[in-house]
N, C-alpha and C positions, 0 to 999 in steps of 0.2 A: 461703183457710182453711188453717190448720196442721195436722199430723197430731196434733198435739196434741189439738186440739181435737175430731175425729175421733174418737178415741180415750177423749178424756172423755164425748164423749156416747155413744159403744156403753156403757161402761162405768153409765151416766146410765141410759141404756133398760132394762138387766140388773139392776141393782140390784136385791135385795129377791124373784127370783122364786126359786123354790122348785127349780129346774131349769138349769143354764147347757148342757147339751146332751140331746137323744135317752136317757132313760132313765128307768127303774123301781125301785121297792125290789125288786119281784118279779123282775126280771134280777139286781139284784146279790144275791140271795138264790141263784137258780139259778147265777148264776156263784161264787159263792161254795161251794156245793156240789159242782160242777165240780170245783173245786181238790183237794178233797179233805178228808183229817185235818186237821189241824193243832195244834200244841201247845195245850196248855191256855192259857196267856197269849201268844198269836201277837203278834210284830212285824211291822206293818204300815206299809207306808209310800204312802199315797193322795198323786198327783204329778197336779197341775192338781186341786186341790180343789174350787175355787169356793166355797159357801157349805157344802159340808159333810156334803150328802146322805149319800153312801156313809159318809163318815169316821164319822158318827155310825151307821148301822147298823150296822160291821163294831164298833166300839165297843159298841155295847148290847146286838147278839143273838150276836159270836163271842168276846166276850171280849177283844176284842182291846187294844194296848196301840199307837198310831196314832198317825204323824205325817203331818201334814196340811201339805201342800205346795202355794202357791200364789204368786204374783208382785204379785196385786191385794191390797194391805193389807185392803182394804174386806170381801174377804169373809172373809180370814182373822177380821178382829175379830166379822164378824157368826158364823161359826164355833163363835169363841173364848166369844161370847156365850151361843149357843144351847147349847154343852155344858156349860158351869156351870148353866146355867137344868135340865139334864136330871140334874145330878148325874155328869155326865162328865168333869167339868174335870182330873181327875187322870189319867183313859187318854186326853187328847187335846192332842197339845202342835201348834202352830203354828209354820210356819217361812216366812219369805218368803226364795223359793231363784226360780232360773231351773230347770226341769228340765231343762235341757242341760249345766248346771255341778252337781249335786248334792254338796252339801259330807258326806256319808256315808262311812264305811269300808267298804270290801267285807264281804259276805258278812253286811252289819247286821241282815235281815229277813229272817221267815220269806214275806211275802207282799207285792209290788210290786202296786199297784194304781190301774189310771187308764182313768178312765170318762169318754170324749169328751175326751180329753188328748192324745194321743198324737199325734194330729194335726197339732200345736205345733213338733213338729221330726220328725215323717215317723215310719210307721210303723217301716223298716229302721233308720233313728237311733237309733228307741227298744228297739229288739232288745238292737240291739247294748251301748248305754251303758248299761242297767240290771241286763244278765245277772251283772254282776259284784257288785250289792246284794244277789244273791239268796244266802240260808245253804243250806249242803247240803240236797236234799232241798225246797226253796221253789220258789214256784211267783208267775207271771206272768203278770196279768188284765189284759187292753187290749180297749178298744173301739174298730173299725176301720169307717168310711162306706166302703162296697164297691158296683161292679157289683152287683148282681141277675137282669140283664137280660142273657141272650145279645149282645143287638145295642142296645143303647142309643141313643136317639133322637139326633138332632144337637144338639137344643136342650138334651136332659139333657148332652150332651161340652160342648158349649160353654159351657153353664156353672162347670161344675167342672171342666174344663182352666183357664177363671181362676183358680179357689178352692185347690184342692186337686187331685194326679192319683191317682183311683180307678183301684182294679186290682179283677180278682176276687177271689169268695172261693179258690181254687185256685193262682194267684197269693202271696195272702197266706200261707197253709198250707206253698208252695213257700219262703218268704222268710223264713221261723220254722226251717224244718228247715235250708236252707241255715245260717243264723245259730247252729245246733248245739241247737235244742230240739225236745222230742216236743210231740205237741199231747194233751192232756190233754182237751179240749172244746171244742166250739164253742158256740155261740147265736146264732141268728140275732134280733135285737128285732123285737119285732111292734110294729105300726103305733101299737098305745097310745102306745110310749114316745115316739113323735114329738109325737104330741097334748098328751101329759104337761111335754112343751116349747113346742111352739108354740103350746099355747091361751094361756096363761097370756102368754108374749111376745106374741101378736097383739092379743091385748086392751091388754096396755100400750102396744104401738105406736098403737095408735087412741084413747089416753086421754094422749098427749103432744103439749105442745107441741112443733111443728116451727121457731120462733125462734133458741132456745140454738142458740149456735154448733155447727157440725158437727150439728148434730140431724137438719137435714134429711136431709143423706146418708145417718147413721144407719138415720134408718127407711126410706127408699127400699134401701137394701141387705136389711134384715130383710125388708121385703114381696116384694122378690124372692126370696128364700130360700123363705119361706113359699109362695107362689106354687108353685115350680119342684118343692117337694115336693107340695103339690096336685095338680098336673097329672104328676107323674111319678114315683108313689111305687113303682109296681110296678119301675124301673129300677134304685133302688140303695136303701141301705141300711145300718144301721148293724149288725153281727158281733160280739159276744164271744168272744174267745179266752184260752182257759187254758192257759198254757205252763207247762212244762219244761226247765230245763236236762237234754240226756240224760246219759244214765249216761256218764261217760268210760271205765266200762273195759271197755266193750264195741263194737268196730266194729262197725256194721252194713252192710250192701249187698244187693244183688241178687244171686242165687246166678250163677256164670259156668257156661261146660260143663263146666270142672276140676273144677268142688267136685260134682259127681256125684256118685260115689264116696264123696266124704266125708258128703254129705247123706245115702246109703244107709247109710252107718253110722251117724251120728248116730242115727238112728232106730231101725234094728235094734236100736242097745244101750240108746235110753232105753222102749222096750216092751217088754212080756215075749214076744212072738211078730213077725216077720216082717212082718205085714200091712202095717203102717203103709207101710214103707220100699217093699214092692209098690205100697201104694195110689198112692203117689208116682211110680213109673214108670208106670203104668197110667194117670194123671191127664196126662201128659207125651206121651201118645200120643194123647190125647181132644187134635182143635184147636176144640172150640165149648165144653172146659172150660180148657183152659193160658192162663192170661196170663201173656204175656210181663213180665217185670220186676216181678213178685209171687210171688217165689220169693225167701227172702230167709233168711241166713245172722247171725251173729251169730261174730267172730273172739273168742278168747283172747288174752293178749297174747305169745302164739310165732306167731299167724297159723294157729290152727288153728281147725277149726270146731265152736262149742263149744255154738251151740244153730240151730234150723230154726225157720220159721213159712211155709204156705204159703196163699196165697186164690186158689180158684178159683169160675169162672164158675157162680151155681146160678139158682134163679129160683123167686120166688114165685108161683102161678099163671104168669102171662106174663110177667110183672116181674122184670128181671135184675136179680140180687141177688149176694153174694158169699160165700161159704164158709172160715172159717177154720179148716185141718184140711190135714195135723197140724200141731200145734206140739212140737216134740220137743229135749228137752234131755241132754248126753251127762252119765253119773251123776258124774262128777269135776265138772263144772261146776254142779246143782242146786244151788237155793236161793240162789246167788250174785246172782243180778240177769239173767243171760241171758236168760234167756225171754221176761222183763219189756222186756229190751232191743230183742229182735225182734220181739216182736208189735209193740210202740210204731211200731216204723220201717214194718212191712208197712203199719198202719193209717193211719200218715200217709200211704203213698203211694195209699191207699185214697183218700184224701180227694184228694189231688193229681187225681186221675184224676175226679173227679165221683163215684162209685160214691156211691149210696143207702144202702146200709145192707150188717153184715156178721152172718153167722150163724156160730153156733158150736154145736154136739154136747158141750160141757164142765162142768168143775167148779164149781158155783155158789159157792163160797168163794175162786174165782179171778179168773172173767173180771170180777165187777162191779167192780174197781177200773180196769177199762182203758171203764168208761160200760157194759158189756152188763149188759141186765136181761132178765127173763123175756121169751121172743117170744108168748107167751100174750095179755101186756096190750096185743097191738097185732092181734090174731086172725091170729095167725103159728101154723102148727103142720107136725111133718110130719105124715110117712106111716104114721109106724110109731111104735110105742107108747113112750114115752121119760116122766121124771119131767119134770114140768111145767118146776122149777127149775133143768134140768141145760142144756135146751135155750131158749137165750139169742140175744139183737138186741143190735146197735150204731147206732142209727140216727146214720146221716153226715151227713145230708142230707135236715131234713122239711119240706124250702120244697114239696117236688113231692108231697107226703102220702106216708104210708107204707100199702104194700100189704098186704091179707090175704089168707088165703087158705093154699094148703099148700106146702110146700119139694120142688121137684122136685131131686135132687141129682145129679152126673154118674153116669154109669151104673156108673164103679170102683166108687161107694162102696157100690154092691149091696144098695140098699134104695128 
């Protein structure tokens, strides 16, 4: 049998379903929202389209203006079809590309987007080749099949060391920020979005003939698939991530022992009193609140220290949690992007680290563009009387649920 023919008939099997991987309108709504703003007429560019799903949502409920990228003529036309039939034919043009050759100029789209694609040529691949489509300010939606699972069974590795090699989600978060982007959001897909694919595939596998050349293998490969997520769904997983290229004109890092000094300043001069910069040597002396390498700096481009953001150890009843406080910016450097620059980099390595979720004591006109919303709607509160609004969650991490209950904070922070 020829690979040809192998290939005709997966193609043969897929035809016509509604789904060609793991997903939702209600994911690409939430990731979608993730991303953020976006201009009134967004350039979009959906890479592994398949039949069109997303291309036509981000089309009809963002306004978007969408070029749909796919290699299979087949579904491009059925695509092509369904958007004239929807009155979209004019926001949704068709291109049959390779997404590893993309014939595009730099900086074409406000928004790259591929949903169970990226796969196609490895997660790192797709980092990296795409970051240059993105226009200042654009952002980068991928769906990544990930670990779940501390310790994965053999049978789950054995599988998917043929297929594909999963990393974790902490792994993947690490391989975004190496590659030079903030993480904007994650999503973990709940188990619908599988179903949302392999019902509609398993029924077709059970309503074909097994004859046509390559068919057989075909479905013998799908039912193992099917199968292996049956029996081992709690192990991995499919992730939505929302990237960022970061700000270029700000270094970020981990504070060293030199930048002390500079970090005491930073602060003293962007508060009107002292405390803050105290709070900070006082937190430095607690070892059940200091974590190491969550002290984090933001340079200028003379290499001086132009804004701070610190997370330390707190805990929701028993549930260790994390603290973002202070974030302090020096008054020549506000409004620049600093601030913006270091929380991004602290909270990615939030996420690096597994941590669950991070609290904040701040300005509700601020923190909701970096995901904190009220800790209210999740029965978060502290101890001591504060505006509902002001005091805010980031949840990193709601595969483990998120805790309630009240904010024990370190004892610096003297409440």
């Amino acid at each position: 049998m020829s690979d040809n023919a192998l290939h005709d008939a997966f193609f043969a099997l897929h035809h016509g379903l509604p789904r060609q991987g793991p997903g939702s309108d209600s994911t690409s709504r939430r990731l979608l929202t993730l991303a953020g703003p976006l201009p009134t007429r967004p350039r979009v560019l959906d890479l592994g389209c398949g039949p069109g799903r997303s291309a036509l949502l981000l089309a009809g409920e963002a306004g978007a203006r969408v070029t749909a990228v796919d290699l299979h003529q087949p579904f491009l036309d059925e695509l092509r079809h369904t958007a004239e039939a929807r009155g979209l034919g004019d926001t949704i043009r068709t291109v049959r590309a390779d997404m590893a050759e993309l014939p595009f100029p730099d900086g074409s789209f406000d928004l790259v987007w591929a949903e169970s694609s990226a796969y196609s040529i490895g997660f790192d691949t797709a980092l990296r080749q795409w970051r240059r489509l993105l226009a200042p300010g654009g952002s980068l939606v991928l769906t990544e099949c990930e670990w779940t699972a501390g310790a994965p069974s053999a049978e789950a590795r054995t599988f998917w060391d043929q297929h594909y090699a999963l990393r974790t989600n902490a792994e993947n978060v690490s391989a975004a920020v190496a590659a030079g982007y903030s993480v904007l959001g994650v999503h973990r897909q709940p188990d619908s979005d599988w179903e949302e694919y392999y019902g509609p595939l398993g029924e077709r596998a059970d309503a074909t003939d097994s004859s046509a050349p390559g068919m057989a293998q075909a479905l013998a490969a799908t039912r193992a698939e099917i199968a292996m997520r049956r029996d081992h769904a709690a192990e991995y997983g499919y992730t939505g991530y929302v990237l960022r290229p970061a700000d270029p004109r700000w270094h970020t890092r981990p504070e060293t022992a030199a930048d002390i000094p500079a970090v005491r300043a930073v602060n003293a001069a962007a508060f009107p009193t002292a405390e803050e910069a105290g709070l900070v040597d006082a937190l430095r002396l607690d070892r059940d609140a200091w974590l190491p390498g969550m002290s984090y700096v933001a340079e200028a481009a003379d290499g001086s220290v132009a804004a701070y953001a610190l997370l330390t150890r707190c805990h929701i009843g028993d549930v260790p949690a994390v603290a973002l406080a202070p974030v302090a910016v020096t008054p020549g450097h506000q409004r620049g992007g600093a601030g913006q620059a270091v929380v991004r980099a602290v909270l990615d390595v939030a996420r690096i680290r597994h941590e669950r979720l991070v609290l904040v004591l701040g300005h509700p006109g601020y923190y909701p563009r970096f995901g904190f919303e009220p800790a209210s709607r999740y029965g978060i509160r502290p101890a001591f009387e504060v505006p509902d609004e002001a005091m805010l969650v980031l949840v990193l991490d709601g595969s483990r649920g998120v805790p309630q209950g009240t904010i024990h904070y370190p004892a610096a922070f003297g409440v």
